[in-house]
N, CA, C and O atoms as a GROMACS GRO file, in nm:
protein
  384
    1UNK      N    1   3.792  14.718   6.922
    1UNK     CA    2   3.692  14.616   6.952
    1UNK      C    3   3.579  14.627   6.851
    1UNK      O    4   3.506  14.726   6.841
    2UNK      N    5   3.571  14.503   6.770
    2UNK     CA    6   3.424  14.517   6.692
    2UNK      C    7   3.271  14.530   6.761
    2UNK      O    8   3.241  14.472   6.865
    3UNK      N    9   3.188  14.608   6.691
    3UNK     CA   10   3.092  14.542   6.779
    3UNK      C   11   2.920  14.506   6.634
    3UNK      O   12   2.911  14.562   6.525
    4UNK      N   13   2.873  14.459   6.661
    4UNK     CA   14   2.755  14.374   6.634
    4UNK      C   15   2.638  14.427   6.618
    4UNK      O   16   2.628  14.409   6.740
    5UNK      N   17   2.544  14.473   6.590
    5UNK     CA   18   2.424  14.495   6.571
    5UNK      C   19   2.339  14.412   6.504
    5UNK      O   20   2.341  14.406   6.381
    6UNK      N   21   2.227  14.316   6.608
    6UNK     CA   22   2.145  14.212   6.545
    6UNK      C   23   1.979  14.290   6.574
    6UNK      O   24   1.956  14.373   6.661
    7UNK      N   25   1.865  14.224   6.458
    7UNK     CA   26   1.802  14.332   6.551
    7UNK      C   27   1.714  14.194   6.536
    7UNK      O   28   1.759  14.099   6.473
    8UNK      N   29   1.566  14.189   6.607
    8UNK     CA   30   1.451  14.127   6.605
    8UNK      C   31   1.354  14.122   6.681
    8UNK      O   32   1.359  14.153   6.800
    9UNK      N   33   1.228  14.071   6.603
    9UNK     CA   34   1.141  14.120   6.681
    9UNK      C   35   1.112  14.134   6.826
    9UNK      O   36   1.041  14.216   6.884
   10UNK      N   37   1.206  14.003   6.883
   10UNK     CA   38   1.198  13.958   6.990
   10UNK      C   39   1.384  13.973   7.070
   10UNK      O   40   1.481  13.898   7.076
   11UNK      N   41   1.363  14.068   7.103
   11UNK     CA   42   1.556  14.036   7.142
   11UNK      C   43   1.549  13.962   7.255
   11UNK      O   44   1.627  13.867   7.251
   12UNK      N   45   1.489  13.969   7.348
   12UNK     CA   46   1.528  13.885   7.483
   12UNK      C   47   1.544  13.712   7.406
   12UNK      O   48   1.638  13.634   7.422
   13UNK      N   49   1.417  13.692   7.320
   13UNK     CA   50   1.412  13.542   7.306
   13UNK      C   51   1.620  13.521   7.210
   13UNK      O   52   1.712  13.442   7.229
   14UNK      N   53   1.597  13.651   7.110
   14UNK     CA   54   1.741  13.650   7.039
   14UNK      C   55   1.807  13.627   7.122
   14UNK      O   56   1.845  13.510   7.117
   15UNK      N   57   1.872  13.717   7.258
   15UNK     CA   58   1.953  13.706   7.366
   15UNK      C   59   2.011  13.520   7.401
   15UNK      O   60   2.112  13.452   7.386
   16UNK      N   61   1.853  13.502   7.460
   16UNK     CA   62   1.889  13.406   7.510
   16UNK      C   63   1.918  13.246   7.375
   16UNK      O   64   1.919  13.126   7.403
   17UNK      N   65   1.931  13.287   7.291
   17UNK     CA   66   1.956  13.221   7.195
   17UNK      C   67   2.120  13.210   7.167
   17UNK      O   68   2.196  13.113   7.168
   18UNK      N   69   2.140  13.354   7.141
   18UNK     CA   70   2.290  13.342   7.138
   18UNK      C   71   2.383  13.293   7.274
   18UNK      O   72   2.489  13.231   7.269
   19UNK      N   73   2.308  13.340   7.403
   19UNK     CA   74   2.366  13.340   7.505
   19UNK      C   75   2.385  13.164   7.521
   19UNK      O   76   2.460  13.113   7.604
   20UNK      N   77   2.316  13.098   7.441
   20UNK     CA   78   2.290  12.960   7.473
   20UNK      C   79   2.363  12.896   7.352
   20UNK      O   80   2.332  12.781   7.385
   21UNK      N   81   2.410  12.884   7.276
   21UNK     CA   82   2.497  12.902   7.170
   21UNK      C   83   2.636  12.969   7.203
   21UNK      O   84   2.729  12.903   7.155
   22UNK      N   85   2.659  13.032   7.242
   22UNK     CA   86   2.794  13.098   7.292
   22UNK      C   87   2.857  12.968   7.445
   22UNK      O   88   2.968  12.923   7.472
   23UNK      N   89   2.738  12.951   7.500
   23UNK     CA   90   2.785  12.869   7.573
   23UNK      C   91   2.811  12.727   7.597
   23UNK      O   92   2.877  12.670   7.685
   24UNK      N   93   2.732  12.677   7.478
   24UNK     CA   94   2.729  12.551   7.430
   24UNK      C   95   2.911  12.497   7.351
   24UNK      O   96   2.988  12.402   7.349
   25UNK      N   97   2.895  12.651   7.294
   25UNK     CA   98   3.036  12.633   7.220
   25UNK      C   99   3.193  12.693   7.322
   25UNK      O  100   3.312  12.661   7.315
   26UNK      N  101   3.143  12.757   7.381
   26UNK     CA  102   3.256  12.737   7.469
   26UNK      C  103   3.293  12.608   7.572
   26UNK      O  104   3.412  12.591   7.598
   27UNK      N  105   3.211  12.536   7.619
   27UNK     CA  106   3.170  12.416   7.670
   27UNK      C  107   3.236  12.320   7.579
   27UNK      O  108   3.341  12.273   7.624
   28UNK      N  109   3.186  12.265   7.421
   28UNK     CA  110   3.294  12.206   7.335
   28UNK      C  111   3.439  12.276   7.329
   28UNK      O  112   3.545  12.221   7.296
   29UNK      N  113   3.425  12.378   7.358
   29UNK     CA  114   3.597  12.428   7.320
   29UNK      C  115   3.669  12.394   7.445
   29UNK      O  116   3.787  12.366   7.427
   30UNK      N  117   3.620  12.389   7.581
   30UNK     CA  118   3.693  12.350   7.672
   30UNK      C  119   3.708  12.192   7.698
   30UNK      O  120   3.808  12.147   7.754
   31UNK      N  121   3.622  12.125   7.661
   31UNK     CA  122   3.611  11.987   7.644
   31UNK      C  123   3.738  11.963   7.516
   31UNK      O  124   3.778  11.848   7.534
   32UNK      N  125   3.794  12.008   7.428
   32UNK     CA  126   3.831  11.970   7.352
   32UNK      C  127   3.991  11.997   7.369
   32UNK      O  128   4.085  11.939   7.314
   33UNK      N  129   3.991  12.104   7.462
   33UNK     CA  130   4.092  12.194   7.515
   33UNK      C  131   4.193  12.092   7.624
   33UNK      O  132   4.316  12.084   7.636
   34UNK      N  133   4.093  12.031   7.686
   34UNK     CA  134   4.105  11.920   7.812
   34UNK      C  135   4.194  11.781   7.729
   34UNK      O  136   4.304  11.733   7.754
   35UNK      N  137   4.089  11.745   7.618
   35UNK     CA  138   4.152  11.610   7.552
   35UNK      C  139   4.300  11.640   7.489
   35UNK      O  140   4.395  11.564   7.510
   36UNK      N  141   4.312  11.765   7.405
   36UNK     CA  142   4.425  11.763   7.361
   36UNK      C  143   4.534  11.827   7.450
   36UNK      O  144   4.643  11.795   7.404
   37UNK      N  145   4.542  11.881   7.526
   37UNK     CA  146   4.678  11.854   7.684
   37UNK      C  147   4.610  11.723   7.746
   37UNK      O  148   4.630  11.750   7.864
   38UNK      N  149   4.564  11.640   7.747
   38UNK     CA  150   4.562  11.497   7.793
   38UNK      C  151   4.663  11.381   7.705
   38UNK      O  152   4.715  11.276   7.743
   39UNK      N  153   4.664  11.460   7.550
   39UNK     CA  154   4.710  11.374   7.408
   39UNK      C  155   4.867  11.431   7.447
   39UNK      O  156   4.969  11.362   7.451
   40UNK      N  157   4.857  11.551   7.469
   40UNK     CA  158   5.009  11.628   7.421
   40UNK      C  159   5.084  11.580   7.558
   40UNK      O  160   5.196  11.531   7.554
   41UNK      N  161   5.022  11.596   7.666
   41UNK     CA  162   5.079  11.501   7.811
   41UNK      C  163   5.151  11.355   7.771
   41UNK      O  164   5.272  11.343   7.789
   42UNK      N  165   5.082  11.259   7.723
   42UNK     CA  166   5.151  11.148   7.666
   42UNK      C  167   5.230  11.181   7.622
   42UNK      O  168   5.332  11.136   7.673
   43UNK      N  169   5.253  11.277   7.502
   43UNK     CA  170   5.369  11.264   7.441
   43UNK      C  171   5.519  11.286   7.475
   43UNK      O  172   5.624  11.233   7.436
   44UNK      N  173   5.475  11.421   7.597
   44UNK     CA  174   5.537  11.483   7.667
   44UNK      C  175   5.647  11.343   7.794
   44UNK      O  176   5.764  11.343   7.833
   45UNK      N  177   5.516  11.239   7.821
   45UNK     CA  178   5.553  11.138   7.914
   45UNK      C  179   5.682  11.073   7.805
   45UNK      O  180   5.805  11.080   7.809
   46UNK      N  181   5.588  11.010   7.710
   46UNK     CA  182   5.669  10.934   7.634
   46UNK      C  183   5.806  10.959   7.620
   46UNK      O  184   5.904  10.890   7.650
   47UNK      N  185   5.790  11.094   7.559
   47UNK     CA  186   5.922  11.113   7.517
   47UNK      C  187   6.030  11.207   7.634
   47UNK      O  188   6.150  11.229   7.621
   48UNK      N  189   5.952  11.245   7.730
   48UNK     CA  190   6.048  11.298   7.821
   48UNK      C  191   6.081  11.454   7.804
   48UNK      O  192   6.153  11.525   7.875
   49UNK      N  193   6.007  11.488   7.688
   49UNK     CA  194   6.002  11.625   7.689
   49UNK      C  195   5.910  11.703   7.716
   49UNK      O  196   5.796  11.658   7.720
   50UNK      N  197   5.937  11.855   7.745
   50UNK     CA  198   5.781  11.958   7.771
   50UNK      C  199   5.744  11.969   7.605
   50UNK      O  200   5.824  11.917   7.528
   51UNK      N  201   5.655  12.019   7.564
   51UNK     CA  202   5.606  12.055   7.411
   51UNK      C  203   5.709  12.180   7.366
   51UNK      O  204   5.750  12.193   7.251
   52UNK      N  205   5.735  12.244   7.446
   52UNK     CA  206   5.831  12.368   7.448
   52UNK      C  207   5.958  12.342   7.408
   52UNK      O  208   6.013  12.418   7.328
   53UNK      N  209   6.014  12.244   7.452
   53UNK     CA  210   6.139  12.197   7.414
   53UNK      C  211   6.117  12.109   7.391
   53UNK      O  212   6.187  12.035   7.461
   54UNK      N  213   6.052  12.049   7.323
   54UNK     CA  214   6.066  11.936   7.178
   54UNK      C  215   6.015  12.072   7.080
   54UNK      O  216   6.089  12.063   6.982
   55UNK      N  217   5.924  12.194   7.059
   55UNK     CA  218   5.897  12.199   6.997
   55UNK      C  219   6.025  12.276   6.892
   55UNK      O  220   6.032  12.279   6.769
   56UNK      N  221   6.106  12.328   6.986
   56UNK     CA  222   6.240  12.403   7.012
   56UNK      C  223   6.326  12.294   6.945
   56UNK      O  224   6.374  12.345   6.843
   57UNK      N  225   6.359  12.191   6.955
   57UNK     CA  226   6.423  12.109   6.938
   57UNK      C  227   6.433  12.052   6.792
   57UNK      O  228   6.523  12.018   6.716
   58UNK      N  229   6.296  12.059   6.790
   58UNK     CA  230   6.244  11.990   6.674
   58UNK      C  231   6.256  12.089   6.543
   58UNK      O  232   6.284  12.041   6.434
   59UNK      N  233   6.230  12.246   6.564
   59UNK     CA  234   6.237  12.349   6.456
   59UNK      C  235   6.427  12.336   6.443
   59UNK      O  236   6.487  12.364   6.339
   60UNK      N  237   6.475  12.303   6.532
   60UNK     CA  238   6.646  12.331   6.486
   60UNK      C  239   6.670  12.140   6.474
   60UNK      O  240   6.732  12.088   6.566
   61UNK      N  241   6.623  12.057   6.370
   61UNK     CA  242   6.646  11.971   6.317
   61UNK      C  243   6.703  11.885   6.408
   61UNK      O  244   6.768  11.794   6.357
   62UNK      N  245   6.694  11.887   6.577
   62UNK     CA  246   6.783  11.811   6.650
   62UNK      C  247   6.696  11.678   6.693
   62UNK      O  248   6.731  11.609   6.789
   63UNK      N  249   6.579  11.647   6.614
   63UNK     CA  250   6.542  11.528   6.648
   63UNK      C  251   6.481  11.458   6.523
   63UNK      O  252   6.429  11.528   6.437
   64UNK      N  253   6.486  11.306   6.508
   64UNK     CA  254   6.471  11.227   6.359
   64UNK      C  255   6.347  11.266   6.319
   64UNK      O  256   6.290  11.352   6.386
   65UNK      N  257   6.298  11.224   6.230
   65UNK     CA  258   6.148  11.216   6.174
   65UNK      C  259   6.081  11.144   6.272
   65UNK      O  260   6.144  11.060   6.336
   66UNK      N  261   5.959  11.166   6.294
   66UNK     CA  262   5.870  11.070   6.346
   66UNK      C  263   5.734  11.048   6.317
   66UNK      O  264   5.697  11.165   6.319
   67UNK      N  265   5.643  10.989   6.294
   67UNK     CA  266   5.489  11.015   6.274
   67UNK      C  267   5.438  11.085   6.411
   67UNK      O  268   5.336  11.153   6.401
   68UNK      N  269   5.490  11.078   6.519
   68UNK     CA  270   5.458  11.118   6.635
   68UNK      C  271   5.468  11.243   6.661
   68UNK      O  272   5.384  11.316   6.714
   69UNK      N  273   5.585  11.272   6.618
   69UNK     CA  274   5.634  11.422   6.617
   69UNK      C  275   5.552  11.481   6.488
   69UNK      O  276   5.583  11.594   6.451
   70UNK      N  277   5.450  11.412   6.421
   70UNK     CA  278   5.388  11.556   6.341
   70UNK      C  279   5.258  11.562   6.418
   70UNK      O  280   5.190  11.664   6.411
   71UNK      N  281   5.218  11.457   6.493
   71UNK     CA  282   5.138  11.448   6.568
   71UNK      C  283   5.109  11.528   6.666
   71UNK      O  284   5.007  11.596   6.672
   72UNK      N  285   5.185  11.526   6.734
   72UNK     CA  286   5.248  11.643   6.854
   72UNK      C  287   5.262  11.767   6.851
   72UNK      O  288   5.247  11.852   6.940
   73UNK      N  289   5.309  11.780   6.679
   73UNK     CA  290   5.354  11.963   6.659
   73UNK      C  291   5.184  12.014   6.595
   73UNK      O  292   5.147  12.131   6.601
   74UNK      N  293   5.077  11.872   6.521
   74UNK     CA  294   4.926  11.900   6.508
   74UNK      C  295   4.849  11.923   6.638
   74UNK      O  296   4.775  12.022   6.633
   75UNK      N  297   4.848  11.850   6.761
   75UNK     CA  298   4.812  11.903   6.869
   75UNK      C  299   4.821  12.021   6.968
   75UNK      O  300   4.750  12.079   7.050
   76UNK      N  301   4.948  12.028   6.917
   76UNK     CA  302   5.026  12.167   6.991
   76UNK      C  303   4.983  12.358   6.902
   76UNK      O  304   4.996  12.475   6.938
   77UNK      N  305   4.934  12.290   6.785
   77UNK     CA  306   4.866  12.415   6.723
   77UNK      C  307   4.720  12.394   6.696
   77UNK      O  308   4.649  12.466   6.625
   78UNK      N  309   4.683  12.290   6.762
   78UNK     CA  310   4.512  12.281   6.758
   78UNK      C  311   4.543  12.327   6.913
   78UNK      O  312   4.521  12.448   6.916
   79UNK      N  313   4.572  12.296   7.002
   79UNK     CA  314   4.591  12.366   7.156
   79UNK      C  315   4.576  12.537   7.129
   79UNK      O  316   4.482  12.605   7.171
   80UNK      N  317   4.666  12.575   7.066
   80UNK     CA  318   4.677  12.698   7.126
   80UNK      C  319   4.562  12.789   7.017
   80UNK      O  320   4.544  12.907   7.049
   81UNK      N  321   4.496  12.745   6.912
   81UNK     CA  322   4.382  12.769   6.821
   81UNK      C  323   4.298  12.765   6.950
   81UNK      O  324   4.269  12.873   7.003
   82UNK      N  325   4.254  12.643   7.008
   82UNK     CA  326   4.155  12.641   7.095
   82UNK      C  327   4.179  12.716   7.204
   82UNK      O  328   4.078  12.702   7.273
   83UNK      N  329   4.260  12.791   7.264
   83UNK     CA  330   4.281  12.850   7.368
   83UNK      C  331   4.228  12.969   7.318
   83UNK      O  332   4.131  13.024   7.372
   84UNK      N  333   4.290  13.019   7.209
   84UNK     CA  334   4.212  13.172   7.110
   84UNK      C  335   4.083  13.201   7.109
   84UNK      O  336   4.029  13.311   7.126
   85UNK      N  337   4.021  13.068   7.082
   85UNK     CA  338   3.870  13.072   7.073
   85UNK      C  339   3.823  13.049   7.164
   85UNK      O  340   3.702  13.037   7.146
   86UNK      N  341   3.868  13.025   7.323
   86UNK     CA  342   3.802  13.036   7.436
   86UNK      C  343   3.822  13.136   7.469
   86UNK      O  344   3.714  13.185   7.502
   87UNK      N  345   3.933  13.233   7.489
   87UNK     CA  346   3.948  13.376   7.487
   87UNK      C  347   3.825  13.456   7.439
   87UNK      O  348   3.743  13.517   7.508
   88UNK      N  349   3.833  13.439   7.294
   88UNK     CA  350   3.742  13.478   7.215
   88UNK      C  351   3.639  13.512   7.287
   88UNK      O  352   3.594  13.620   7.326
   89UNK      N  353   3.600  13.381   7.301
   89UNK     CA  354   3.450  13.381   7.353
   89UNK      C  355   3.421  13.419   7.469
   89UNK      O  356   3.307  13.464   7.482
   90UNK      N  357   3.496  13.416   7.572
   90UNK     CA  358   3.475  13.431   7.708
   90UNK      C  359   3.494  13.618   7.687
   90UNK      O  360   3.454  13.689   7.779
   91UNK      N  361   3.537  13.663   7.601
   91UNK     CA  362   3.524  13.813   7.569
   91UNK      C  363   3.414  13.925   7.500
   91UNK      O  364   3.416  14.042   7.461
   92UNK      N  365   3.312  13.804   7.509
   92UNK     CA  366   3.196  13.871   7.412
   92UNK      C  367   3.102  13.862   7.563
   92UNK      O  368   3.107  13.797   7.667
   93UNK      N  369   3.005  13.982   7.499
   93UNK     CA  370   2.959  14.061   7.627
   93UNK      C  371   2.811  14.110   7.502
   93UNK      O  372   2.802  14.117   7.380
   94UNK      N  373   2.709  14.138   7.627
   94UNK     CA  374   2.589  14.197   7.564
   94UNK      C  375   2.626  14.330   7.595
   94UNK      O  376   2.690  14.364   7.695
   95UNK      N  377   2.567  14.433   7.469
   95UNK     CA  378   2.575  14.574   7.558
   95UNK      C  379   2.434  14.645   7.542
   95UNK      O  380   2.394  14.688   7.433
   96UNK      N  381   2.370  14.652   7.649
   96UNK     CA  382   2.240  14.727   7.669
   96UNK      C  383   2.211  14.846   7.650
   96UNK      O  384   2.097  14.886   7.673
   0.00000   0.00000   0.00000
């Protein structure tokens, strides 16, 4: 585990700076987290598959080209990026 050392004159005001910033951005990351399984759901409707097996499907050449399907395999690795970085974040901690 890394850890951080910030220093200033004022740490509580620092604290609550980062603490407000850390949460601002986890807040966009879950908002963003929400839209793209809302995007990858359509596709999933559309085409009748889970992302799992199209994505399966799709690495062993068993389905045509599509603009959709690069679409799908771009959402499906901005998904799981954004899942990392909510991890991330929801793992950072002050230590007193």
């Amino acid at each position: 585990m890394a850890e951080l050392t910030i220093k200033s004159k004022d740490p509580e005001a620092l604290r609550r700076i980062i603490e407000s910033a850390l949460s601002e951005k986890l807040q966009s990351v879950k908002t963003g987290i929400k839209k793209t399984e809302e995007r990858i759901l359509t596709f999933e409707t559309k085409y009748q598959l889970s992302t799992e097996e199209f994505i399966k499907q799709f690495n062993n050449n068993e389905l045509p080209h599509n603009f959709d399907f690069d679409e799908w395999i771009g959402e499906s690795k901005i998904l799981e990026h954004l899942k990392q970085t909510k991890k991330s974040i929801e793992e950072i901690y002050f230590v007193d």
